[in-house]
Each structure stands twice: as structure tokens, then as C-alpha cells.
PDB file as gemmi writes it, atoms N, CA and C in Angstrom:
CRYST1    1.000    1.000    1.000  90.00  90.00  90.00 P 1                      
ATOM      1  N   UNK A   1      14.682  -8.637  -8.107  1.00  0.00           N  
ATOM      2  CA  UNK A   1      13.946  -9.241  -7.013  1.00  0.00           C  
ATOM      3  C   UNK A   1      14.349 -10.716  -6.929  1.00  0.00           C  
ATOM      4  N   UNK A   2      14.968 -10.892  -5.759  1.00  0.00           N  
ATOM      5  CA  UNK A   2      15.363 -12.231  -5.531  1.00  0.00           C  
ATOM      6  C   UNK A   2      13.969 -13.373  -4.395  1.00  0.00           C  
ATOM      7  N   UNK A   3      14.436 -14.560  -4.423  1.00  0.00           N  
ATOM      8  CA  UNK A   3      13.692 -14.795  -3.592  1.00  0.00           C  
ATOM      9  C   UNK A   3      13.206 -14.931  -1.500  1.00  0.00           C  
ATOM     10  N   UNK A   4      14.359 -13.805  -1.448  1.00  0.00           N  
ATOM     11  CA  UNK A   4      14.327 -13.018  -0.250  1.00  0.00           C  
ATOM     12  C   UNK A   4      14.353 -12.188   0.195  1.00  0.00           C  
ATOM     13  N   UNK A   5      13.405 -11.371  -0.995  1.00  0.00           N  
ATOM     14  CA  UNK A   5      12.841  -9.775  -1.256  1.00  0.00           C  
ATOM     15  C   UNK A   5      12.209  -9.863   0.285  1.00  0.00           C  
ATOM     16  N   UNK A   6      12.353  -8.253   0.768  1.00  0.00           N  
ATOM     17  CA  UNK A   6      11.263  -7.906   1.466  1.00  0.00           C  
ATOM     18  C   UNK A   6      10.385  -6.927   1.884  1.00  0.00           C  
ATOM     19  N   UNK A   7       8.804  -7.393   1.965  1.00  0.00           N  
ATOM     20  CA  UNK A   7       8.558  -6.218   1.967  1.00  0.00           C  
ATOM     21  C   UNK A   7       8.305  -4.990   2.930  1.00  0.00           C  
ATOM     22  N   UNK A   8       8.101  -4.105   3.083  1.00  0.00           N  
ATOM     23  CA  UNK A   8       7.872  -3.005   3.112  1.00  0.00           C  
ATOM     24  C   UNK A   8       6.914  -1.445   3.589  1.00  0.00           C  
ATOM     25  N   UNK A   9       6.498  -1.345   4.593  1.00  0.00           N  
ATOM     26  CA  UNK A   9       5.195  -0.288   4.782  1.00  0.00           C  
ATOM     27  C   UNK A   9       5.473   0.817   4.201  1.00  0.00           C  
ATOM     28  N   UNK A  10       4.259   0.840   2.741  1.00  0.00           N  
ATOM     29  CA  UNK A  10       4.916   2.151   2.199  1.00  0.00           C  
ATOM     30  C   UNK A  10       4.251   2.795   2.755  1.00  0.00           C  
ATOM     31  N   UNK A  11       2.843   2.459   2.449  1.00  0.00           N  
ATOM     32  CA  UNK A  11       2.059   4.164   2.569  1.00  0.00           C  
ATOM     33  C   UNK A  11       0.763   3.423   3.967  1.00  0.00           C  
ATOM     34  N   UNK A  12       0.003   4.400   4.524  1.00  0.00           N  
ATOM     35  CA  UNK A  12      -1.199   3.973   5.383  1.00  0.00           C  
ATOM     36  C   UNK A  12      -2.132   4.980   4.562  1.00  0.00           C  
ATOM     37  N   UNK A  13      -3.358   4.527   4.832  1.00  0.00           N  
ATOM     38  CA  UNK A  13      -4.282   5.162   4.292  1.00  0.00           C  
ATOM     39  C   UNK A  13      -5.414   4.668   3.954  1.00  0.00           C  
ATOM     40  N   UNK A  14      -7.112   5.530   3.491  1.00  0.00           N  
ATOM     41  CA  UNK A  14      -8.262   4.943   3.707  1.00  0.00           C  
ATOM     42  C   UNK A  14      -8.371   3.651   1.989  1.00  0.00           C  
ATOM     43  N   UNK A  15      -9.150   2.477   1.952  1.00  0.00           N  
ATOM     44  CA  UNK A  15      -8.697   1.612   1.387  1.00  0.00           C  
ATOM     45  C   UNK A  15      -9.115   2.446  -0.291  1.00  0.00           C  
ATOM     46  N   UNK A  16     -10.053   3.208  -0.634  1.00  0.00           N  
ATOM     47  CA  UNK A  16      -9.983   3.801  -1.856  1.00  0.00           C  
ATOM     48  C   UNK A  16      -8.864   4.613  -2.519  1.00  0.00           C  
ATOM     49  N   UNK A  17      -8.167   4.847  -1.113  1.00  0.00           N  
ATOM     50  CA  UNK A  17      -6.890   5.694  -2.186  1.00  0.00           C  
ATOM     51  C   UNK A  17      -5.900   5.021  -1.833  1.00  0.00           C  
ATOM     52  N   UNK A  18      -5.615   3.753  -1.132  1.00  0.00           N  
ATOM     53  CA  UNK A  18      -5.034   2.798  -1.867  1.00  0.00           C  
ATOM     54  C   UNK A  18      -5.753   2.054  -2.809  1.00  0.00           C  
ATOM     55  N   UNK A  19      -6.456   2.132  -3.271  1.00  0.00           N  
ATOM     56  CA  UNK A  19      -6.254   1.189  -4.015  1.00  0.00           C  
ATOM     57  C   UNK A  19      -5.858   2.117  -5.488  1.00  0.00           C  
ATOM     58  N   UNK A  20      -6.135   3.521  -5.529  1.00  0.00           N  
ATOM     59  CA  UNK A  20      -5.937   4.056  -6.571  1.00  0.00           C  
ATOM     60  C   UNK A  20      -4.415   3.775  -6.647  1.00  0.00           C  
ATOM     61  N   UNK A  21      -3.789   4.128  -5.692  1.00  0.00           N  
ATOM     62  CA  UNK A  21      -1.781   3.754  -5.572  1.00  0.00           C  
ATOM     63  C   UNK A  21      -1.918   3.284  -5.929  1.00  0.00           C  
ATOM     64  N   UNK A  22      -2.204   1.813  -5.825  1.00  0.00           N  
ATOM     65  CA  UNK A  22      -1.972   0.499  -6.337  1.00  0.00           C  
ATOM     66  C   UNK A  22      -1.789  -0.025  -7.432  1.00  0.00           C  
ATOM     67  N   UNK A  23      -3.385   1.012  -8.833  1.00  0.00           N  
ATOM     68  CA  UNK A  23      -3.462   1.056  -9.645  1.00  0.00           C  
ATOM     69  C   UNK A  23      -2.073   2.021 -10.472  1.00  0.00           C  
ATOM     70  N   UNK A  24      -1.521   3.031 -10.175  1.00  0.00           N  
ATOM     71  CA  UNK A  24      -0.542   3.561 -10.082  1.00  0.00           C  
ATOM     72  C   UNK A  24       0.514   2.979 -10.156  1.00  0.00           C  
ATOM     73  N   UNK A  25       0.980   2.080  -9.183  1.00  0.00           N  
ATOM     74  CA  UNK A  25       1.813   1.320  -9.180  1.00  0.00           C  
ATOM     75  C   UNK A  25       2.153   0.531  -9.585  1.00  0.00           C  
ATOM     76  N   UNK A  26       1.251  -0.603 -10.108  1.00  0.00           N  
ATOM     77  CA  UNK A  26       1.073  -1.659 -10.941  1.00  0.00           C  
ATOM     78  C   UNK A  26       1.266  -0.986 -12.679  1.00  0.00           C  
ATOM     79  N   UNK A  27       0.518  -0.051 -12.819  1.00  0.00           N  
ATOM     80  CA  UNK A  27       1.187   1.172 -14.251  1.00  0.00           C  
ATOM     81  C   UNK A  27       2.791   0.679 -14.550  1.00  0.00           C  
ATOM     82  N   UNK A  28       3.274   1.247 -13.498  1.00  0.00           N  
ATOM     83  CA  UNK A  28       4.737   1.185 -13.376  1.00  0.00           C  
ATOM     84  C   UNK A  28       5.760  -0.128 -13.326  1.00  0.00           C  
ATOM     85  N   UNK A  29       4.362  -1.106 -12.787  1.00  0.00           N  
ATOM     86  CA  UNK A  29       5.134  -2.680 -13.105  1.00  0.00           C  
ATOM     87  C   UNK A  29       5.972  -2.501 -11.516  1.00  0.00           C  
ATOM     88  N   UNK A  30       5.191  -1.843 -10.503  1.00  0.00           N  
ATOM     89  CA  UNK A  30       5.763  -2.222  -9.052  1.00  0.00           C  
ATOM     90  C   UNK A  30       4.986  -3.091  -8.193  1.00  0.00           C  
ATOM     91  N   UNK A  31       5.128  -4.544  -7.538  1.00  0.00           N  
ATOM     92  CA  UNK A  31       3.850  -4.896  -7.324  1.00  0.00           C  
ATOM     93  C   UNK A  31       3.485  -4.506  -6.023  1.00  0.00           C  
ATOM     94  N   UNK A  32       3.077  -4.471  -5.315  1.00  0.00           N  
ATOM     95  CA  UNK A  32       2.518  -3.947  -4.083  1.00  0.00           C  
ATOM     96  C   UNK A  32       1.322  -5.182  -3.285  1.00  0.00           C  
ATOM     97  N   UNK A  33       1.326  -4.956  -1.981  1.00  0.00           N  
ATOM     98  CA  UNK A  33       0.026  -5.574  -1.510  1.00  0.00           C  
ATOM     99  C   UNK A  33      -0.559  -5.336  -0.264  1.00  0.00           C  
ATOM    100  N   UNK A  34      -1.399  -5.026  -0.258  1.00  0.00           N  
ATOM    101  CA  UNK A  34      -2.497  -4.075   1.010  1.00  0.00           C  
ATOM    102  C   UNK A  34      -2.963  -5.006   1.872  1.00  0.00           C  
ATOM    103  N   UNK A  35      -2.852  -4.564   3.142  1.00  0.00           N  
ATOM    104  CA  UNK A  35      -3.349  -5.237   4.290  1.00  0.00           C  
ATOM    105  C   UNK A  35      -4.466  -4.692   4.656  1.00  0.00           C  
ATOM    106  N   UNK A  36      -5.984  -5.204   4.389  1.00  0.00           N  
ATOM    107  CA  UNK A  36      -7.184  -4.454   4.603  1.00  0.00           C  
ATOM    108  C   UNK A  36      -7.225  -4.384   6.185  1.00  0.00           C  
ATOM    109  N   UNK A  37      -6.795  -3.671   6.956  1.00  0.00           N  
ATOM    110  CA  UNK A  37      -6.577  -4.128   9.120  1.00  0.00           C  
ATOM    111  C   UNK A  37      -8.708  -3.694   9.177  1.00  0.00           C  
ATOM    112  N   UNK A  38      -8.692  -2.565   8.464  1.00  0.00           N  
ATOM    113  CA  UNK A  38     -10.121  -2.288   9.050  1.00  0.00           C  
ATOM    114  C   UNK A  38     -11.541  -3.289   8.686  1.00  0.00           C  
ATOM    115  N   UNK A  39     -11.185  -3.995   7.772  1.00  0.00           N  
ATOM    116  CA  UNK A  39     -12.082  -5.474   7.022  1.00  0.00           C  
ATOM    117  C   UNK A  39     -11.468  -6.690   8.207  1.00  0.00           C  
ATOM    118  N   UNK A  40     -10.098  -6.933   8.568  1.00  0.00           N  
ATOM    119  CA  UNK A  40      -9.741  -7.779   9.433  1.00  0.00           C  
ATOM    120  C   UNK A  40     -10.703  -7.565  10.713  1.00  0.00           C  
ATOM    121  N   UNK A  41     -10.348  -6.061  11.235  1.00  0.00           N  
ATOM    122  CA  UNK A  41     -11.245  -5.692  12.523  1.00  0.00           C  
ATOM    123  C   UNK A  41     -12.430  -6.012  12.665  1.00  0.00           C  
ATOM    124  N   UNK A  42     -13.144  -5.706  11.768  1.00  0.00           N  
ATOM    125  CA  UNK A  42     -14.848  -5.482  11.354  1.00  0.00           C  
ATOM    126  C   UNK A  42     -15.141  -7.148  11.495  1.00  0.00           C  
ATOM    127  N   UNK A  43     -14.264  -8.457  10.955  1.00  0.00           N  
ATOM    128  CA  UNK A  43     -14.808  -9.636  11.021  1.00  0.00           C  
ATOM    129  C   UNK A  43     -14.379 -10.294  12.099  1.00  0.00           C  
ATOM    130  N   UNK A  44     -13.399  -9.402  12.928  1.00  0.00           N  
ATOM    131  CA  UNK A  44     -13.028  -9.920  14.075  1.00  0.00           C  
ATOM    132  C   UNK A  44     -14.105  -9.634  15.064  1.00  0.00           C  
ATOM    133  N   UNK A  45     -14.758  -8.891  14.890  1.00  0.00           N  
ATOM    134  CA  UNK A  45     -15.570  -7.986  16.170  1.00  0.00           C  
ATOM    135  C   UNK A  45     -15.131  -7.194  16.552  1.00  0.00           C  
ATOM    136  N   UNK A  46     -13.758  -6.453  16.122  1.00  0.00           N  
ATOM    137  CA  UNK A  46     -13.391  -5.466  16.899  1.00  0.00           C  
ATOM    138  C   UNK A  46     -14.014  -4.023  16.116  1.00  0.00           C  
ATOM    139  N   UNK A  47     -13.319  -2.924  16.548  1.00  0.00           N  
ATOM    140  CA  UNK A  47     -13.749  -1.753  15.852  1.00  0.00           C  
ATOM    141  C   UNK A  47     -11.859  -1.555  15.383  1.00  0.00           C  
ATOM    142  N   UNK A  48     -12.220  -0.056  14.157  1.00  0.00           N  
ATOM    143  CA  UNK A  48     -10.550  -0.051  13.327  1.00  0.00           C  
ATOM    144  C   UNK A  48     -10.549   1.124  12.804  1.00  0.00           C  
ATOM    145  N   UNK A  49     -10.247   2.302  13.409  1.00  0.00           N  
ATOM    146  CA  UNK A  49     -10.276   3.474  11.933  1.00  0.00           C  
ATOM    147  C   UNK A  49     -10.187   3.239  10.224  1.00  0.00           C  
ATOM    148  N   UNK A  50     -10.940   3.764   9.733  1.00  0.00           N  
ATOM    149  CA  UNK A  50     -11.031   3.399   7.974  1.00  0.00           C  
ATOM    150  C   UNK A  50      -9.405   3.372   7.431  1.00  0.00           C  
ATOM    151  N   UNK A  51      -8.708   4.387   7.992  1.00  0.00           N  
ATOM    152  CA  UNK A  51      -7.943   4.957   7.694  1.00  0.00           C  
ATOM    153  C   UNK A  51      -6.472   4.671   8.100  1.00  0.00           C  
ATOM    154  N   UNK A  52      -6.802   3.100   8.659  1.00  0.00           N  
ATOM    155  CA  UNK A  52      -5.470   2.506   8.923  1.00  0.00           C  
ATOM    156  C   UNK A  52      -5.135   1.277   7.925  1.00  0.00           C  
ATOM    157  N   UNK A  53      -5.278   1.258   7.387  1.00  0.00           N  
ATOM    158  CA  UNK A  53      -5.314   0.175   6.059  1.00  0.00           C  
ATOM    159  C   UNK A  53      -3.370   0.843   5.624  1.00  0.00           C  
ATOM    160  N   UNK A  54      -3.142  -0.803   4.984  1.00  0.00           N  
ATOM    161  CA  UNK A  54      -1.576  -0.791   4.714  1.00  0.00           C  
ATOM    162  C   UNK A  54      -1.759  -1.251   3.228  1.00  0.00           C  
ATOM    163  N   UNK A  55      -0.364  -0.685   2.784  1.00  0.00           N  
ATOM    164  CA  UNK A  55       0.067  -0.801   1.921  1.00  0.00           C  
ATOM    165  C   UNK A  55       1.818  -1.269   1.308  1.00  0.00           C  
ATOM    166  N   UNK A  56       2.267  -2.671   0.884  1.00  0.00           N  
ATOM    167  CA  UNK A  56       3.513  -2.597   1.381  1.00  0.00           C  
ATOM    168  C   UNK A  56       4.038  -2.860   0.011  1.00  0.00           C  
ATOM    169  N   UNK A  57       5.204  -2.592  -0.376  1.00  0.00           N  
ATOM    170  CA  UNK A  57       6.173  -2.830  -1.615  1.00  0.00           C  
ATOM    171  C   UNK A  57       7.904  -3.771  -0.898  1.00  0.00           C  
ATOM    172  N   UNK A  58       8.078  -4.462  -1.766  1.00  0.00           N  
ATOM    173  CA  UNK A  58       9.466  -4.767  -2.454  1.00  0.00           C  
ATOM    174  C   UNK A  58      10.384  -3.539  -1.800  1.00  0.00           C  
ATOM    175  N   UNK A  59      11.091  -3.653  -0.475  1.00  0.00           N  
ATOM    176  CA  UNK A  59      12.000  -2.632  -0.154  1.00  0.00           C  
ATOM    177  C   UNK A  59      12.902  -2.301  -1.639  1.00  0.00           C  
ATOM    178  N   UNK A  60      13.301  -3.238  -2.392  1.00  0.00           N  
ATOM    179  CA  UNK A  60      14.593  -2.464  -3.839  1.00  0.00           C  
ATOM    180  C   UNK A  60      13.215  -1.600  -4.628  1.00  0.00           C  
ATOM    181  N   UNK A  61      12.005  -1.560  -4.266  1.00  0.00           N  
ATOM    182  CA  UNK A  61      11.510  -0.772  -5.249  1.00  0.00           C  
ATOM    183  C   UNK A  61      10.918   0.532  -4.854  1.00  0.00           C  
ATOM    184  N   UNK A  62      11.466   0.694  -3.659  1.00  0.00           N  
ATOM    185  CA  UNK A  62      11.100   2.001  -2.614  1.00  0.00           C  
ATOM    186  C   UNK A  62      11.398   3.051  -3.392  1.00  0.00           C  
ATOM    187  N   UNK A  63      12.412   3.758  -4.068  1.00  0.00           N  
ATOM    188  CA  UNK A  63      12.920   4.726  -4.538  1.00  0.00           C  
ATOM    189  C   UNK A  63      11.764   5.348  -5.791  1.00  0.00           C  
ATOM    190  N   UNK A  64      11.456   4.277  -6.836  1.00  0.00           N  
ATOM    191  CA  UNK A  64      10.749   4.304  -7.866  1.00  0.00           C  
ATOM    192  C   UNK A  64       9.192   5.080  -7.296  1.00  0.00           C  
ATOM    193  N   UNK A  65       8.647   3.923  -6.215  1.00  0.00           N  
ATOM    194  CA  UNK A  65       7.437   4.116  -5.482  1.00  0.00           C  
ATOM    195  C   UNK A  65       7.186   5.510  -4.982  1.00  0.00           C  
ATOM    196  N   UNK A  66       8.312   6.201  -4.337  1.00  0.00           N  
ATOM    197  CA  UNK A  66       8.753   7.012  -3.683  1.00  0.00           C  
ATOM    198  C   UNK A  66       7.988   8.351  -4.691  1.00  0.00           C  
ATOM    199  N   UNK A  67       8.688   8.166  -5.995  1.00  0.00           N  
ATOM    200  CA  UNK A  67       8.451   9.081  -6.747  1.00  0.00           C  
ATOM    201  C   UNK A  67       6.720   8.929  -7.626  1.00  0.00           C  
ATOM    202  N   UNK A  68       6.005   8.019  -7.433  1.00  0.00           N  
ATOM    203  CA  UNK A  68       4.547   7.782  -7.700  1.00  0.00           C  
ATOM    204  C   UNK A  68       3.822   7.778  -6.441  1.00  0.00           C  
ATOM    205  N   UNK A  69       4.564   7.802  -5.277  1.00  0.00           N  
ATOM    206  CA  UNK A  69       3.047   8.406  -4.045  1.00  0.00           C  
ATOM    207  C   UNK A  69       3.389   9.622  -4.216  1.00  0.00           C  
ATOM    208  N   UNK A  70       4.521  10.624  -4.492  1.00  0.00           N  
ATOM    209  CA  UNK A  70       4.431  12.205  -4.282  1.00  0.00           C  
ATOM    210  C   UNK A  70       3.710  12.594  -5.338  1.00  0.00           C  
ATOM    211  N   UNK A  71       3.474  12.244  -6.390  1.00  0.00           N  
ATOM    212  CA  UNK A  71       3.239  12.615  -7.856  1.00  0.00           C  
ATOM    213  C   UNK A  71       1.063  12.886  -6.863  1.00  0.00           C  
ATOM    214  N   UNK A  72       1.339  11.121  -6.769  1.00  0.00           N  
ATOM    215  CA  UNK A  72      -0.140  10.782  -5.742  1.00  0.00           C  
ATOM    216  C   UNK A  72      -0.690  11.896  -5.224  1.00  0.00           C  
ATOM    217  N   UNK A  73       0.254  12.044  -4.211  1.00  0.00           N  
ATOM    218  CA  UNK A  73      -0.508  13.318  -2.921  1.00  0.00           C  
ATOM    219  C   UNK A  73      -0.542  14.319  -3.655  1.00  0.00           C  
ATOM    220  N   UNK A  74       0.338  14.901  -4.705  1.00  0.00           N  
ATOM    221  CA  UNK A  74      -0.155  15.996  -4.411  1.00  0.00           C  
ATOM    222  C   UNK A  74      -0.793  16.466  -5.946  1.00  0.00           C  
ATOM    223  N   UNK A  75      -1.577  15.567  -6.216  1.00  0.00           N  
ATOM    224  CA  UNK A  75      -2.680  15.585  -7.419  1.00  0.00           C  
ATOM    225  C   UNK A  75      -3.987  16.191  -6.516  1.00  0.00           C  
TER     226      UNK A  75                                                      
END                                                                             
């Protein structure tokens, strides 16, 4: 990781099972970082499905990640 890493939309999803990824990921020493959009919405005044919340990685660490969201889903 240089200092013109970039990142990445890995996964979308409601913010509890990201954050379990996350925990997952960080295991693995990948760092990751979530864009709460439906906490943004909610203080904006707007409205946001639960279930659009982001999650982004380090594009060089896509491959690794790749193989800990499938492991993810299909637990």
C-alpha cells in the first residue's frame, strides 16, 4: 500500500453485517471503511433504505477480501 492507494466499493449492505465484515476483515489485517449513507440521511432529513450502507477496501486488497465476504455469505 502506497500512498495513492485507492479505495474501493466492496460490499453494500444493512450496517450490522457490515460491521461483522469488518470485524472479519480487520482478523485478516485488511483495513476497510464504511460509509454509514442511512445515519448521513436520517441527520440530513432525508429518508435512506437500512440497507444501503457502504463498505470500501484498498483496491490491491480486493482478491484477499474477495475470499472473506464469500466465506461471509454463505455462513
Amino acid at each position: 500500500m502506497d500512498d495513492y492507494s485507492k479505495h474501493i466499493k466492496f460490499h453494500t449492505d444493512t450496517m450490522i453485517r457490515l460491521r461483522a465484515l469488518e470485524f472479519a476483515l480487520n482478523e485478516a489485517k485488511i483495513p476497510c471503511l464504511i460509509k454509514n449513507i442511512s445515519e448521513s440521511a436520517r441527520l440530513g432529513g432525508f429518508g435512506s433504505s437500512h440497507s444501503a450502507n457502504e463498505l470500501y477496501i484498498y483496491e490491491e486488497d480486493k482478491d484477499a477480501a474477495s475470499e472473506i465476504l464469500t466465506k461471509f455469505l454463505n455462513v
